[in-house]
C-alpha positions, 0 to 999 in steps of 0.5 A, a space after each residue: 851744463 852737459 855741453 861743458 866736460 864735467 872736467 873743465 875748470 869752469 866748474 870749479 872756479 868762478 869770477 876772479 879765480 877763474 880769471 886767474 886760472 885763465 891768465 896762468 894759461 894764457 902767460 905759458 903759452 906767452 912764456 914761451 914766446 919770450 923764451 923762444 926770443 931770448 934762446 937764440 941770443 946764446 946758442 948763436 954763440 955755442 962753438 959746436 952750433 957756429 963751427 961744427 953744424 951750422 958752419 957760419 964762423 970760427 973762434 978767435 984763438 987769442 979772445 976765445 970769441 966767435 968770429 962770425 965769416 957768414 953773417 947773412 946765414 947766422 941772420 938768415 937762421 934768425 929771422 926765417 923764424 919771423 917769416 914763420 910766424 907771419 904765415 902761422 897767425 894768418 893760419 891762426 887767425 882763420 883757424 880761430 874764427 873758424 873752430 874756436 880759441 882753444 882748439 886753435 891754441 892747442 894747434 899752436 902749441 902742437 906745432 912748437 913742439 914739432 918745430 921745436 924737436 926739429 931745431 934740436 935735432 938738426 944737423 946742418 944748415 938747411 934743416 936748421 933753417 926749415 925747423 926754425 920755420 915750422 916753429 915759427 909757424 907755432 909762435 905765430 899760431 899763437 899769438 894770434 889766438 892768446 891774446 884774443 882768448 884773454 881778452 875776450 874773458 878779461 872785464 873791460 875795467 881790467 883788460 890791460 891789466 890781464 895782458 900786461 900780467 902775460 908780458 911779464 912772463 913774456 920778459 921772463 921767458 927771456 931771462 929764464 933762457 939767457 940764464 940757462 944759457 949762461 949756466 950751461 954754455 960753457 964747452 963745446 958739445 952739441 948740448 951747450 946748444 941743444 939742450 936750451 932749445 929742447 926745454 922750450 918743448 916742456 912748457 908747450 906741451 904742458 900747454 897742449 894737455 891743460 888747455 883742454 879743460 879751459 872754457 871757451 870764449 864765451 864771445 866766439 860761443 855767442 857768434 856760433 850761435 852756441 848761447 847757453 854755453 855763453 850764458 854758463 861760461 859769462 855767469 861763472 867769469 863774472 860772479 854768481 851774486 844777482 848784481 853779477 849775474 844781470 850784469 854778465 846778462 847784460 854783456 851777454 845781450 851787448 854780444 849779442 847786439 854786435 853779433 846781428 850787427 856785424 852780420 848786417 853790416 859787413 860782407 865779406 871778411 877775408 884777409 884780402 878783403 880786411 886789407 883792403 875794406 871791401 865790403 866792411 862798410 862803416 866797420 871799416 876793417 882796413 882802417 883797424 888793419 893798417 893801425 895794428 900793423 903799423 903800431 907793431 912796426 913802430 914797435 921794433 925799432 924800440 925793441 930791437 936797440 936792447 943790448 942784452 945782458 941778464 941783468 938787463 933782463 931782469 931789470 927790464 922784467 920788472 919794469 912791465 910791473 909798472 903797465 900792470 898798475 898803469 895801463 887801466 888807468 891812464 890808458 893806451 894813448 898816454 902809455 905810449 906817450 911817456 914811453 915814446 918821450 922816455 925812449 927817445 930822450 934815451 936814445 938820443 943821449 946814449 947815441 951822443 955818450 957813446 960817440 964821445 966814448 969813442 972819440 976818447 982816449 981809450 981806457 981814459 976816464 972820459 971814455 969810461 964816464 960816458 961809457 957808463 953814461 951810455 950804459 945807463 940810458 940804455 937801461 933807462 931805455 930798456 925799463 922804460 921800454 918794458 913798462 909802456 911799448 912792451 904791451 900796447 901793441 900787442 892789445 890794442 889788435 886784439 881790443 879794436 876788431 869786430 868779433 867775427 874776426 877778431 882772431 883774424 884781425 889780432 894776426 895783422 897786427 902779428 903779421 906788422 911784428 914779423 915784418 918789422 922783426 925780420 927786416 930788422 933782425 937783417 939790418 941792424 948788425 949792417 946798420 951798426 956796422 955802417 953808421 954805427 951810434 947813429 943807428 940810435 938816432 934813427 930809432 930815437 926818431 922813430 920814437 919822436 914820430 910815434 908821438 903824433 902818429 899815436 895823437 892823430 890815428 889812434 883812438 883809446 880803447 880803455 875803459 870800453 867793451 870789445 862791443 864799443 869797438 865797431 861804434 868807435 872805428 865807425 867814423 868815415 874819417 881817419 882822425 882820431 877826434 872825428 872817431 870820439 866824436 862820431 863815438 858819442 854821437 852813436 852812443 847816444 843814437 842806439 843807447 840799446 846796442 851796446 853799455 847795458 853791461 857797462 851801466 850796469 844796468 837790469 836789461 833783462 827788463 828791456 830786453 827779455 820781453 815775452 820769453 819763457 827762459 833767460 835771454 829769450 828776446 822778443 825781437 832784435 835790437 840790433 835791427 833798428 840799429 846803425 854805425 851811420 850817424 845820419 840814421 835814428 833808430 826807432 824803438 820796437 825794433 823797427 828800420 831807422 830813418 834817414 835825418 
């Protein structure tokens, strides 16, 4: 394969090897993203970063704490981050669809480093407030891009797992920066402070030099026309035996299918005309884009009411464990069922333990017991928090758009993250200030609320190919039974779109009809194929025909 560098690893691994390889790289670059949330928890409390540089607050003499006189600067430092992540995966987003998956991850991981060397340097307030903006832009960048090239490799039998894998490191990266933190955060020079935002520059710039020699998406190679590359990179992620090889034929062909498909049902695909579905017709893109955006705000209020301690952390990490061996075989819809159930339950308890807690005498053995009380179902919180609502939101965006904008698409659901993280970052130290263990009851109800949101609105993804996504979101209607039912009634109309690779099935028998090399085709299947139930495809390739 000429077109492929000799020195990328492609050649030298090949089906779960390579998969492996390709969710080591994939779980840096979300490392970093963990890392990178976890870090400002300690250096917000570094005396030479409140007092000296950023001049937001002064400590208290006789507790030795911070006491924070400029509360909007310290949150506004904090949440400008958000504001950069939610231009930096619309860039990503477009730029992914453009140029391709891993020269858009090396953008990203560029822009961290830039905007990381900026906020270890900075010298005041405003600097500080612009760094942390390009860095933003980094984050952005790629999380709009990873999670798409990972699932666009993964098998769809083992998709969820492959993401979930990634947010353990996510979670690590939290842990690794509150310890780091805690060993280093004694004193009061500037490298208390500077030292924890300058490490995050080391994983992202090994990102930067390894990347290079990844493959591609082989589903972005198929919609730019580049199918031999495809073909090669297909064969080596999915095995070398001859089941395999016709089984990766058969994806391939299904890619293929839903390229000619898309190209012959949507229009136009700009970030406007996804929000408001013009021109998407039966893809209906607007649809996908208000389900991500919203599941990811729906997301916040379960994050954000963490009280964070390292033990907490590594009890939380370990809890994404659980979706790794889960999520695949339950799915996305009850994940967030029992997560949801669990979550609320928690919130409610801790919310009315901590009252009690409060009315009681201080240091009373009531007000220690339900403080403990109110400890614990924040841990309950937490682990059940890591193990479902952890992930989900951050692969189904990346699951339910149509291939050619699929990266756009994943950035929707990281513009809803943004959004929800900044308004949040602002409000929750004002709510806890104002209502204080009321708060937990508002997150509690979110929770409830997800409950039907999730039943009704979104349909289940596991267990099917990125190519099943269009047949899946093609029902008029916004409910989820009418999606499965019109789903079914697709899959039965146009039995030669999508599946072959599913059924694992020989379509190189069906398909390959006349051509002199593999994957050569006689004619498009795609022609004959529609997203409108009230059409019936007719064999050879031929017009369908209204009912």
């Amino acid at each position: 394969m000429d077109q492929i560098s000799r020195y990328n690893v492609v050649h030298r691994f090949h089906k779960r090897s390579l998969l492996i390889a390709i969710n080591a790289v994939a779980g840096l670059s979300i490392f970093f993203f963990g890392y990178d949330q976890g870090m400002m928890g300690g250096v917000n409390g570094a005396y030479d970063y409140y007092h000296n540089t950023m001049k937001f607050g002064i400590l208290d003499q006789t507790t030795q704490d911070p006491i924070v006189q400029n509360a909007l600067l310290q949150g506004g430092i904090v949440s400008v981050y958000y504001l950069g992540t939610l231009v930096g995966c619309l860039a990503g987003g477009w730029f992914g669809d453009k140029f391709g998956r891993i020269k858009t991850i090396a953008l990203g991981a560029a822009w961290g480093v830039f905007g990381a060397s900026l906020q270890a340097s900075a010298q005041n307030k405003n600097w500080m407030i612009c760094a942390r903006l390009i860095n933003g832009w980094g984050t952005g960048i790629l999380n709009a891009i990873v999670p798409v090239w990972a699932t666009e490799t993964a098998e769809h039998t083992s998709r969820g797992q492959f993401i979930a894998i990634e947010f353990t490191l996510n979670i690590f990266g939290v842990v690794v920066a509150y310890w780091l933190e805690y060993f280093y955060g004694d004193g009061r020079g500037q490298f208390v402070w500077r030292f924890p935002i300058a490490f995050q520059i080391l994983p992202l710039l090994f990102l930067f030099g390894i990347v290079w020699f990844f493959p591609e998406s082989p589903r972005w190679l198929t919609k730019v026309g580049r199918d031999d590359e495809a073909r090669y990179i297909l064969g080596r992620l999915r095995g070398d035996s001859e089941e395999d090889a016709a089984k990766a034929e058969a994806e391939l062909q299904d890619i293929r299918n839903t390229v000619e498909l898309e190209h012959k049902t949507a229009k136009r695909q700009s970030y406007f005309h996804m929000f408001f579905g013009i021109g998407s017709g039966k893809l209906h893109t607007a649809r996908r884009v208000q389900l991500v955006i919203w599941l990811q705000i729906m997301q916040v209020p379960h994050s954000r009411v963490q009280w964070i301690s390292g033990l907490n952390d590594i009890f939380y990490m370990f809890s994404t464990l659980i979706c790794v061996f889960t999520l695949d075989r339950i799915g996305r819809r009850w994940t967030l069922y029992w997560g949801s159930v669990l979550q609320g339950i928690s919130l409610f308890l801790a919310g009315g333990f901590s009252r009690i807690a409060l009315d009681a005498p201080a240091g009373s053995s009531r007000s220690n017991s339900y403080g403990i009380g109110a400890v614990s179902m924040v841990f309950l919180f937490t682990f059940t928090f890591g193990a479902t609502w952890l992930t989900v939101p951050w692969l189904y965006p990346a699951e339910c758009f149509p291939l050619e904008v699929r990266a756009k698409g994943n950035a929707w659901g990281v513009v809803g993250w943004s959004i929800g993280n900044g308004w949040l970052t602002l409000l929750c130290p004002v709510m806890f200030n104002a209502i204080n263990e009321k708060t937990l009851y508002i997150f509690a109800a979110c929770n409830v609320l997800t409950i039907p949101m999730v039943w009704a609105l979104y349909p289940e993804s596991n267990q099917r190919t990125l190519e099943e996504m269009n047949l899946l979101f093609a029902s008029d209607s916004i409910w989820n039974w009418e999606a499965e039912k019109n789903f079914k009634l697709l899959k039965e109309q146009n039995p030669g779109l999508v599946g072959a690779a599913q059924k694992g099935v020989d379509v190189m028998g069906e398909i390959e009809k006349g051509g002199s090399g593999a994957g050569e085709r006689k004619g498009s299947i795609a022609r004959g194929m529609s997203l409108d139930v009230g059409v019936v495809s007719r064999a050879g390739g031929e017009e369908g025909e209204k009912i």
